[in-house]
C-alpha positions as CSV (number, residue, x, y, z in Angstrom):
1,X,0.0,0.0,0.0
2,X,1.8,3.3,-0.7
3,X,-0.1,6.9,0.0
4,X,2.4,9.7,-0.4
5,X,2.2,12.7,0.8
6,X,1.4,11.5,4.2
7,X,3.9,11.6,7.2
8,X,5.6,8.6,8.5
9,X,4.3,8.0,12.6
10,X,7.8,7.5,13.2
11,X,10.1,9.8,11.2
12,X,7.9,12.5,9.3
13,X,8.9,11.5,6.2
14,X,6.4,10.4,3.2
15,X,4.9,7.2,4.2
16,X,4.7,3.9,2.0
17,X,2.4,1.9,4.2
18,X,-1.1,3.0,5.2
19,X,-3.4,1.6,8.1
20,X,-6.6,2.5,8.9
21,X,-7.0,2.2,13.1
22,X,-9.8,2.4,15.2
23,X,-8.9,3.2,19.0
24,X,-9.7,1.8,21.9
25,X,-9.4,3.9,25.2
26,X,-9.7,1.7,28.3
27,X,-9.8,2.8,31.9
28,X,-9.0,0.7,34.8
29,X,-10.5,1.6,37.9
30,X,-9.2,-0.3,41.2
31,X,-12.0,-1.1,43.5
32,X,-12.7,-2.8,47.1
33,X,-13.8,-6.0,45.0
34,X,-10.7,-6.1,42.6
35,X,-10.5,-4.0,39.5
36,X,-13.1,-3.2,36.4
37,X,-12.6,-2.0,33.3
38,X,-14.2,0.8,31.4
39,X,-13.8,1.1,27.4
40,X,-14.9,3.8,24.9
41,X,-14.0,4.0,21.3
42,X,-11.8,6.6,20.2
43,X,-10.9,8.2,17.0
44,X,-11.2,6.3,13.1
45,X,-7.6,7.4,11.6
46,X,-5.3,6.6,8.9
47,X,-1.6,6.8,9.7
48,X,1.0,6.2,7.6
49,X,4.8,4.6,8.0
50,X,7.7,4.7,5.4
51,X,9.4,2.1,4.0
52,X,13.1,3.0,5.9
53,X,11.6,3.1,9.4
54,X,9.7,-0.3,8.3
55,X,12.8,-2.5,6.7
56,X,15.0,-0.7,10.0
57,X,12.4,-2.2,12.0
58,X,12.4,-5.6,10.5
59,X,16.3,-5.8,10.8
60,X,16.5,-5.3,14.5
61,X,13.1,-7.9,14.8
62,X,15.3,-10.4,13.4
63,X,18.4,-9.3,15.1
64,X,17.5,-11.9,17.9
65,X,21.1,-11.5,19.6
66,X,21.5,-7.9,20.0
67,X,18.2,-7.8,21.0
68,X,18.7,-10.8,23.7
69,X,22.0,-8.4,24.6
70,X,20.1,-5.8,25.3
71,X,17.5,-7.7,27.8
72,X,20.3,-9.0,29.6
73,X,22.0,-5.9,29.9
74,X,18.7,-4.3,31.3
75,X,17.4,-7.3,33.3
76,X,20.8,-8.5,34.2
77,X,21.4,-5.3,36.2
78,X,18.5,-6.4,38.3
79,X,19.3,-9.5,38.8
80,X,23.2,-8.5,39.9
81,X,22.2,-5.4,41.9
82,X,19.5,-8.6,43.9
83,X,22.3,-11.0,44.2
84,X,24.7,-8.4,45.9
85,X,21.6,-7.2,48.3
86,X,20.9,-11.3,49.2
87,X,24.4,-11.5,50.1
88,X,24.8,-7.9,52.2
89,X,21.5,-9.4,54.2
90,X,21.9,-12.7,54.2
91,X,22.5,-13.5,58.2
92,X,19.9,-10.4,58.5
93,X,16.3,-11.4,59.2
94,X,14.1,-13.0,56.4
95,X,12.1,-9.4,55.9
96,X,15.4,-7.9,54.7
97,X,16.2,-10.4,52.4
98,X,13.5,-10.3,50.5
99,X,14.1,-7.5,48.7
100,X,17.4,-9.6,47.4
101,X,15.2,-12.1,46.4
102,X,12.6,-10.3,44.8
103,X,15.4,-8.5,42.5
104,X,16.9,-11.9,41.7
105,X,13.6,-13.4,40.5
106,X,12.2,-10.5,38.6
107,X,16.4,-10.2,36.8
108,X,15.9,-13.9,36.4
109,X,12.1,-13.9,34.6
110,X,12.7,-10.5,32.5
111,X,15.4,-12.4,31.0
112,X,14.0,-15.7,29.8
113,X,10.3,-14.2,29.1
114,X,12.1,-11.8,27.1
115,X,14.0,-14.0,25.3
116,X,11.0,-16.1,25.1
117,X,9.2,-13.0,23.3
118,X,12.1,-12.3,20.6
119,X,12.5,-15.3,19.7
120,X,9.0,-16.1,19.0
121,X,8.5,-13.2,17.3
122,X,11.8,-13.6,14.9
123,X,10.3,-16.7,14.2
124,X,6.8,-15.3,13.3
125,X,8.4,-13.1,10.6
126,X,11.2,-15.8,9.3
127,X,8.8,-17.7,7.2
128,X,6.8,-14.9,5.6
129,X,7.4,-13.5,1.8
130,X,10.1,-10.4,2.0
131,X,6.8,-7.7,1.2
132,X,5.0,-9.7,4.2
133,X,7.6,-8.9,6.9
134,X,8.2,-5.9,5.6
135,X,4.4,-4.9,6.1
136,X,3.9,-6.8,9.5
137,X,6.9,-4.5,10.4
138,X,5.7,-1.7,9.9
139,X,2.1,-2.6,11.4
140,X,4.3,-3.5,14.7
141,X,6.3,-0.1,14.4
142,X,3.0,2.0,14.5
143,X,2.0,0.0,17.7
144,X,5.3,0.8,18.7
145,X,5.4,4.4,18.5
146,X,1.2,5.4,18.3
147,X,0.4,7.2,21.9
148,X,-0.4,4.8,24.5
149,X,-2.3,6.5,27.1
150,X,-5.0,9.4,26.8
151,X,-4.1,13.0,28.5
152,X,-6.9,11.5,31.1
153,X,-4.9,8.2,31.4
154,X,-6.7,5.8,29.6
155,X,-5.0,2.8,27.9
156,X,-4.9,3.2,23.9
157,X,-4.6,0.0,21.9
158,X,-5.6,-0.3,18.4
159,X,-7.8,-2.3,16.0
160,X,-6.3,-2.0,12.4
161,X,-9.3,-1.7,9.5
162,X,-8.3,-4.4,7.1
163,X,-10.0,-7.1,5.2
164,X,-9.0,-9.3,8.3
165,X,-10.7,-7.5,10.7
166,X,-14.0,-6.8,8.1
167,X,-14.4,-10.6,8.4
168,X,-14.9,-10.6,12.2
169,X,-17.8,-10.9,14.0
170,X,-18.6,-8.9,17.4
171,X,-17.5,-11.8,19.2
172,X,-14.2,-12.5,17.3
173,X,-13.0,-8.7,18.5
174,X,-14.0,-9.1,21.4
175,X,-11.5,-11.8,21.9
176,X,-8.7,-10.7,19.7
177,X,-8.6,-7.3,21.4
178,X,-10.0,-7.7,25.0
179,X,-13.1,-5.7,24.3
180,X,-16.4,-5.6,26.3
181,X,-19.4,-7.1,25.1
182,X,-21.1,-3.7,23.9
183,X,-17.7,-2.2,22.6
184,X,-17.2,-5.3,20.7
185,X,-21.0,-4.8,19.3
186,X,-19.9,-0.7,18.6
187,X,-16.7,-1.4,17.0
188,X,-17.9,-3.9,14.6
189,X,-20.5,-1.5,13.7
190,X,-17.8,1.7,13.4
191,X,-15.7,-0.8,11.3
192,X,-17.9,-1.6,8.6
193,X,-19.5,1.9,8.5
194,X,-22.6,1.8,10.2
195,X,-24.3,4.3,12.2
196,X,-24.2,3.9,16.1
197,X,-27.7,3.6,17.9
């Protein structure tokens, strides 16, 4: 899909790939019982991203060690800065070794679910045709970089407006995007271009 004359999300430049959104904002309010969640639909908009920001994209998606680097780098931190706090307290009382603890396991778990997420996704992309990944890309990239929280501090997430998503029914976005029953019922109707009641 190319629409030029439209600026890239991520750089400003012309974009080459064009994806029709519809937001989601969802509010989650804590209460005595637990938490509940309230949803509204947001804008219908196009945004664009080029073809540069979408192939550099791709190439650190499939970059799987530089990327596993980076997780240890960040996560190993925590696990080093937990393993030096264990052994300061360890003949202290249990209550100040937790802290220790807590910092080794969450060092520990950011590292291997984070591997576990770049690799699965490298391996998503390997087996598509070039044009594929290269689209996919730049579908991620725009998730990557579109706002994520309103000015009132509502979640954003977003439902692209593609033949995909025309073939769902109210129940099938409901799952794929964690919708509630009558946003599910309002979004189908939004996406196919139907007046609200």
């Amino acid at each position: 899909m190319s629409d030029k004359g439209h600026a890239c999300l991520k750089c400003g430049a012309e974009g080459d790939y064009t994806f029709d959104v519809l937001e989601i904002q969802t509010l989650h309010i804590r209460e005595m019982g637990g938490e509940r969640r309230i949803q509204s639909l947001g804008l219908r908009q196009t945004w664009y991203i080029c073809r540069n920001c979408a192939v550099d994209h791709l190439k650190e998606i499939m970059d799987v060690r530089s990327m596993v680097f980076s997780l240890i780098l960040k996560f190993g931190l925590v696990l080093a800065a937990g393993l030096i706090l264990t052994a300061l307290t360890w003949n202290q009382d249990l209550p100040l070794r937790i802290p220790g603890f807590a910092a080794i396991l969450t060092g520990a778990a950011g590292i291997a679910e984070g591997c576990r997420r770049v690799m699965n996704k490298a391996g998503e992309y390997r087996n598509l045709p070039e044009e594929e990944k290269i689209h996919t890309a730049a579908w991620d990239l725009l998730l990557e970089t579109a706002p994520r929280k309103t000015e009132e501090g509502s979640d954003l997430t977003y439902i692209p407006i593609d033949e995909k998503t025309l073939n769902y029914k109210n129940g099938d976005l409901m799952i794929l995007y964690d919708l509630l029953p009558d946003i599910a019922v309002r979004a189908h109707k939004l996406i196919h271009g139907q007046p609200l009641d």
